[in-house]
C-alpha positions as CSV (number, residue, x, y, z in Angstrom):
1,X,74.4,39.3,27.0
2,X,71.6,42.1,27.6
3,X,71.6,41.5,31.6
4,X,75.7,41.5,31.4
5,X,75.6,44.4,29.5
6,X,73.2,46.2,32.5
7,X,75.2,44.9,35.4
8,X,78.6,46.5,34.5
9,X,76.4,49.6,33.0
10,X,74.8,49.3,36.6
11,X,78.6,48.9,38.4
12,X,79.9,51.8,36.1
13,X,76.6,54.1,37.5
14,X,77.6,53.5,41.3
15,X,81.4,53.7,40.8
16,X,80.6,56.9,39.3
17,X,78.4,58.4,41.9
18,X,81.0,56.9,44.6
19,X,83.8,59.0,42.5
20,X,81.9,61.9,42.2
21,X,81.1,62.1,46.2
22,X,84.6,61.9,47.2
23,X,85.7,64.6,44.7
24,X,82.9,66.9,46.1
25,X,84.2,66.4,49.6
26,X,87.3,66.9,49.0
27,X,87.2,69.9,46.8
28,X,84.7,70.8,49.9
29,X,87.0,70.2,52.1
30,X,90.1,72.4,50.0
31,X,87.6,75.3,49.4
32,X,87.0,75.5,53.6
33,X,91.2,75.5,53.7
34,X,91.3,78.4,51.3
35,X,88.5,80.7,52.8
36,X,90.3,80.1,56.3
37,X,93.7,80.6,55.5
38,X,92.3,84.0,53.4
39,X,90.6,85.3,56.4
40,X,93.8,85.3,58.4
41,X,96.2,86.9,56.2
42,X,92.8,89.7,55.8
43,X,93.1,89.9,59.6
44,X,97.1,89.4,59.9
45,X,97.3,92.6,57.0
46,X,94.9,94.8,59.2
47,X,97.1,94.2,62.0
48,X,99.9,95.0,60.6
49,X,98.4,98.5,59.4
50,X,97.0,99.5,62.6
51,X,100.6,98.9,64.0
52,X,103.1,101.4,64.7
53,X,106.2,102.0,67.3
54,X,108.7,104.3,67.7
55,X,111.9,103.9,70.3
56,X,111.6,107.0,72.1
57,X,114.9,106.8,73.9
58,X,117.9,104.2,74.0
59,X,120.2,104.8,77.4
60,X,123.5,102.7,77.6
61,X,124.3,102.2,81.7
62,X,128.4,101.5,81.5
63,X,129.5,99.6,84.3
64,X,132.7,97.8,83.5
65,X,133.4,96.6,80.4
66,X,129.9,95.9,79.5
67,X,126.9,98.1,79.8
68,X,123.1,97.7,79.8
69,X,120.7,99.6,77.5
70,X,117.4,100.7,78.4
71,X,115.2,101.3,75.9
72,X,111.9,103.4,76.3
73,X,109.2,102.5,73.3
74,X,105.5,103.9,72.8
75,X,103.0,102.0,70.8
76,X,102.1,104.7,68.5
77,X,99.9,102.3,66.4
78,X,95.4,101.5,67.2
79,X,96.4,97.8,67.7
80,X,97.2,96.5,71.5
81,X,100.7,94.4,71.3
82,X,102.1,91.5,73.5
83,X,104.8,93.2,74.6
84,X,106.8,90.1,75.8
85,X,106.8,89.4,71.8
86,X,109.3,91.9,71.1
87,X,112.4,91.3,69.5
88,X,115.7,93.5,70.2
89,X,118.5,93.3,68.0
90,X,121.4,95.2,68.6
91,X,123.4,95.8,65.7
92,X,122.1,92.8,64.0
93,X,122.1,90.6,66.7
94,X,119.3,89.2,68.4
95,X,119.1,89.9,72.2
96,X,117.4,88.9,75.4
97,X,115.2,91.6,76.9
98,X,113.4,92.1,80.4
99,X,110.7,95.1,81.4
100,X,109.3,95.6,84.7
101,X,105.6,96.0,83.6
102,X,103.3,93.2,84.6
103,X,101.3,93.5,82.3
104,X,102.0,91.4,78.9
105,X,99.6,93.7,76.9
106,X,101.2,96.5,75.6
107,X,97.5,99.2,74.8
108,X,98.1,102.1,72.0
109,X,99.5,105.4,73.1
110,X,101.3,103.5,76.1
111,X,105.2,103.9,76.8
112,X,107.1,100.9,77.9
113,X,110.7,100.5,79.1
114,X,112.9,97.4,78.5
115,X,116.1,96.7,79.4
116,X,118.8,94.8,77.5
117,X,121.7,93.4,79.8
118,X,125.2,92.3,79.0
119,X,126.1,94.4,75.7
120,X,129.6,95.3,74.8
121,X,131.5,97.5,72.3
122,X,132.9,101.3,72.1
123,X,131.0,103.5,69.5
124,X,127.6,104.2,67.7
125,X,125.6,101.1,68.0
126,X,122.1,100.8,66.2
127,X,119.1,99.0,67.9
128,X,115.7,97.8,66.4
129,X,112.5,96.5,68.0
130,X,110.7,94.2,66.1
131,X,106.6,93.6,67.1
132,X,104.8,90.0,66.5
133,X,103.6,91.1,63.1
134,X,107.0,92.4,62.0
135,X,106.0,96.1,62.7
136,X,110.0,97.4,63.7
137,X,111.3,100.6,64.8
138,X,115.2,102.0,64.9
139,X,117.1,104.1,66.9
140,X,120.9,104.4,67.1
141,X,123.2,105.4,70.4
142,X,126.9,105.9,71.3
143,X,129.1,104.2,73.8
């Protein structure tokens, strides 16, 4: 009975310490996840402070029945951008952009144009330009 008794005392020890390793890796493992995933919303919220744009000018070209609009923006923030990140929307509607620039970095204090092809409608349209951290800037023009 006593060396029964110190076997499954014995089993009980090592199933415990097995147990108890697993639940320290994982909680490791959880704690790594966290600490990650905290640095980069720190670094995704800095960003998003140091951002800032303004649309400096929005010029519809009418040929037709439909016109083009070419918007000039300055990246009035301390962050650099990608500028082929961007997104237009033209009175709600998400739109297809080009730029002439070769560049895909878009520095502080630096004016871009982009051009948004194909648009139609009479009257006072509004236009907003939306960075890759959801910065966004509005401007509003008349057909």
């Amino acid at each position: 009975m006593g060396f029964e008794l110190s076997v499954v005392a014995i089993i009980f020890f090592i199933s415990a310490i097995i147990l108890g390793t697993f639940s320290y890796t994982m909680l490791s493992n959880s704690n790594d996840v966290i600490d990650s995933a905290s640095d980069d919303k720190y670094r995704m919220q800095s960003m998003k402070l140091q951002t800032d744009i303004v649309v400096d000018d929005s010029i519809p070209d009418i040929s037709g029945s439909d016109y083009n609009l070419t918007l000039t923006v300055s990246n009035t923030g301390s962050e650099t951008l990608h500028f082929d990140r961007l997104n237009v929307l033209v009175d709600g509607n998400l739109q297809a952009y080009t730029y002439t620039e070769t560049a895909d970095f878009w520095t502080p204090e630096e004016s871009r144009n982009l051009t948004v092809t194909g648009l139609s409608g009479l009257g006072m349209h509004r236009v907003k330009v939306v960075t890759e951290n959801g910065i966004s800037a509005y401007d509003t023009y008349l057909v």
